[in-house]
C-alpha positions in Angstrom: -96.2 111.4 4.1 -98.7 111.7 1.1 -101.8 110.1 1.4 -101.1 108.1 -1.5 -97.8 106.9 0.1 -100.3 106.1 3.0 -102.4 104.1 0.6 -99.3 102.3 -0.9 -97.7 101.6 2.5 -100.6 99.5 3.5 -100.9 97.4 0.3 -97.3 97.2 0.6 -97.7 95.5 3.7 -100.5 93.4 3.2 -98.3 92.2 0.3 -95.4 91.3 3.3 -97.7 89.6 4.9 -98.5 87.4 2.3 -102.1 88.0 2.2 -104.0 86.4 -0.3 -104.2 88.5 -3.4 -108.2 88.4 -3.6 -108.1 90.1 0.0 -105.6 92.3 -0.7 -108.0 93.9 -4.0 -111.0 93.4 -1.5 -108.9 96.1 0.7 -107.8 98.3 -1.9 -111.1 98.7 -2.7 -112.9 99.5 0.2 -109.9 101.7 1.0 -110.4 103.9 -2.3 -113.9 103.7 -2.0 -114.4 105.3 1.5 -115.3 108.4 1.0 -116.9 109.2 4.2 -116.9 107.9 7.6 -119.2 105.1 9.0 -119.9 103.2 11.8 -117.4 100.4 12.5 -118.4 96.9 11.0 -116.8 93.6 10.3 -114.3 93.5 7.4 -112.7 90.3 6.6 -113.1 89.3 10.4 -111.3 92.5 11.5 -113.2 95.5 13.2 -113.0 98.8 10.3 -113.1 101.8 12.0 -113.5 105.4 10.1 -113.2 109.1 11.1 -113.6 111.9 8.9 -112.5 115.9 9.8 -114.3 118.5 9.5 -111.0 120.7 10.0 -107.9 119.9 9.1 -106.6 116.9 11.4 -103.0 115.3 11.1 -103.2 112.4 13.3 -106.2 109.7 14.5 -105.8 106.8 17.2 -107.9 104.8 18.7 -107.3 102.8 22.3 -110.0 100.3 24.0 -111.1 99.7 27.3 -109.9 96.2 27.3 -106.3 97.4 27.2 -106.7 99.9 29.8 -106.3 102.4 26.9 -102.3 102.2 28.0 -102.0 101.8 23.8 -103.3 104.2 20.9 -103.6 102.5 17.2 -102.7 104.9 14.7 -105.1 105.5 11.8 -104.2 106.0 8.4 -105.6 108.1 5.7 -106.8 107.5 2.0 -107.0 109.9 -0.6 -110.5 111.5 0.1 -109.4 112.2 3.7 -111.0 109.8 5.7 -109.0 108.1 8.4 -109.4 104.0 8.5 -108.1 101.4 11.1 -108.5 97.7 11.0 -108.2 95.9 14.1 -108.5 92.1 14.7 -110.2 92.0 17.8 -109.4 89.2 20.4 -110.6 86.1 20.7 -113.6 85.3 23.4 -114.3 89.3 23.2 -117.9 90.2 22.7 -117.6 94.0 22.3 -115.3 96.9 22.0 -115.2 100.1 24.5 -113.1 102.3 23.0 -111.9 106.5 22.7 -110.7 108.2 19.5 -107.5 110.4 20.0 -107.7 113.3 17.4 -104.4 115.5 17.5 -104.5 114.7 21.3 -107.7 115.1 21.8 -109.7 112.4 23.5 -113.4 111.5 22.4 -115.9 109.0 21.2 -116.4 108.4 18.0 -119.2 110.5 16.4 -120.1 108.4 13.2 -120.7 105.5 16.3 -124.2 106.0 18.2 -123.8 103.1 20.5 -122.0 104.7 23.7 -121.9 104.2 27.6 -120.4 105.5 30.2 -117.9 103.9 32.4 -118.2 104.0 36.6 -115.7 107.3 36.3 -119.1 108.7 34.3 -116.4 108.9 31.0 -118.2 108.6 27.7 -116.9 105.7 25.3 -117.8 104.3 22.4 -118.8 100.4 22.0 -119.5 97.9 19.2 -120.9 94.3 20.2 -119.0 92.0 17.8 -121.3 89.0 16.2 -121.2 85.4 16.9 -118.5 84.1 15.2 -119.4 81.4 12.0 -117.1 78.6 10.9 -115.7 79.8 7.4 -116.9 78.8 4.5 -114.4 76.7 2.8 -113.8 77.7 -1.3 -112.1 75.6 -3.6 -111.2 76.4 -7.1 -111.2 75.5 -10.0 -113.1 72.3 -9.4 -112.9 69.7 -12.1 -116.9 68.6 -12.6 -115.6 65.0 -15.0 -119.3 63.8 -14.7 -120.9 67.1 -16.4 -117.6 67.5 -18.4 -117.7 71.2 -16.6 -115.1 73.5 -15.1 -116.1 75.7 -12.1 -114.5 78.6 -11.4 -114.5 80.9 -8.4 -113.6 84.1 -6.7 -113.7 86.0 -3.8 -113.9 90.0 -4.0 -115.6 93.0 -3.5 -119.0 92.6 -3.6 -121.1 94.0 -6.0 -118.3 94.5 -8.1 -117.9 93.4 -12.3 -115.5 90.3 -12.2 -114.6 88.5 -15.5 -112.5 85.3 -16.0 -109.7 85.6 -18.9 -107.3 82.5 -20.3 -105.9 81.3 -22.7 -109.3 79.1 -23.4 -110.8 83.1 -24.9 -107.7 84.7 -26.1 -107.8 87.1 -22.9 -110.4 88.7 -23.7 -111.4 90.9 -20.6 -115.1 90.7 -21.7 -116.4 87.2 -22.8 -116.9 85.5 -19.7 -118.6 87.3 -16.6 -118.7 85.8 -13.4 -122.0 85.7 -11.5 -122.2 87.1 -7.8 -123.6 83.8 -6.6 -123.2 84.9 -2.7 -122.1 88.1 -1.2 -118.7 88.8 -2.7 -118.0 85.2 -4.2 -118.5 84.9 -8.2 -118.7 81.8 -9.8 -118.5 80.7 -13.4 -118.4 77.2 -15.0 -117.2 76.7 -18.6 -117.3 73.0 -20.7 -113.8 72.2 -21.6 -111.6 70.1 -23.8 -109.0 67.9 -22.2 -105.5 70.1 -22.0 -103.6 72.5 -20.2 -105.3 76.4 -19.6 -104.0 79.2 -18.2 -106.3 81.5 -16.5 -106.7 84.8 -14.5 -109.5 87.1 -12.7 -110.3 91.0 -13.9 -111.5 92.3 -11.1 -112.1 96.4 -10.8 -110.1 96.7 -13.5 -107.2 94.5 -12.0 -105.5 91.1 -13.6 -105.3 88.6 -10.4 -104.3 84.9 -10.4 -106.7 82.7 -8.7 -105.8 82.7 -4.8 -107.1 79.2 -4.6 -105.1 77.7 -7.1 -101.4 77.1 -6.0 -100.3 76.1 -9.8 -98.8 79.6 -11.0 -97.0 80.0 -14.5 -96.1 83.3 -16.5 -98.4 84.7 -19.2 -97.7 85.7 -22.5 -97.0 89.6 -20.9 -94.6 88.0 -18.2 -97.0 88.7 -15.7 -98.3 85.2 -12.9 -101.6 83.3 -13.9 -102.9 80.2 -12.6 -102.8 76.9 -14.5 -105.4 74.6 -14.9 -104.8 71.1 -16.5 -108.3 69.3 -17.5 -107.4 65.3 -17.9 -109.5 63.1 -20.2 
């Protein structure tokens, strides 16, 4: 398989899954953006774990001590050859032991420095997951009738150029930027009239609906936007 099947076979399935379209672009991103391995960190509450060659390679797994490394994940690979895995990791679990498997060949993982060895004297690598937080709950738009304001708001990439579009500025890709207000959530609030708006993100280049807002019509290029109705 092509490593941009690879690519398209995973936001393929994210799609199945019905996951929400501003984590699926989050993904995409930091998918194409990899461009060399790392240490594994916290994605979107799942573990992303990385693993670039130095010589050609055709497969990467990983398996972890907590399931008796009896099963290996398969890694899949972008389009600047690194090799990614996400992995959920199980509730009440305050680290990961784990082996990488490359083309059969068992080893820790060298972009990891935190190791240990088990009673055997076997080397493995380990991340200590964080304390888990309570979400932050979002909500969007949010009608403001007392400062005759509309607040809109979006969940991404961080550090990334995200503009809101409507039919309140003609579409236009460029008038309205949203402000990173916290890591990876962009805010904007306009004044408008009383009437029905329809609305979309551009985020990376990309024409999103607002995953917040379950009111969805077509646009003017057949494509689904979010409607906003702002009442007197």
């Amino acid at each position: 398989m092509k490593k941009s099947n690879c690519l398209a076979l995973c936001l393929l399935t994210l799609a199945a899954l019905s996951v929400p379209a501003s984590e699926t672009l989050e993904l995409h991103v930091k998918i194409v953006e990899t461009r060399e391995a790392s240490a594994p960190h916290l994605f979107n509450d799942e573990v992303f774990f990385s693993y670039k060659p130095l010589h050609p390679t055709r497969y990467v797994g990983i398996a972890f001590a907590h399931e008796n490394f009896r099963e290996i994940h398969v890694f899949q690979r972008n389009d600047r050859n690194v090799f990614f895995f996400l992995y959920p990791p199980p509730e009440g679990r305050s680290r990961l032991d784990y082996r990488l498997v490359v083309d059969g060949l068992w080893t820790t993982d060298p972009s990891n420095p935190l190791m240990h060895r088990d009673p055997t004297g076997i080397s493995m690598s380990r991340f200590d997951l964080p304390p888990r937080t309570a979400p932050r709950r979002v909500h969007s738009p949010v009608i403001r009738k007392d400062a005759g304001m509309v607040e809109f708001t979006f969940q991404g990439p961080p550090d990334s150029d995200v503009h809101l579009v409507g039919s309140f500025n003609s579409w236009d890709p460029y008038m309205h930027p949203m402000r990173e207000a916290d890591r990876g959530l962009y805010t904007l609030s306009l004044r408008l009239l009383p009437g029905n708006y329809a609305y979309a993100f551009y985020a990376e280049g990309r024409r999103v609906s607002d995953p917040l807002n379950p009111r969805r019509i077509f646009g003017p290029d057949g494509s689904e936007v979010s409607l906003l109705a702002v009442s007197r």
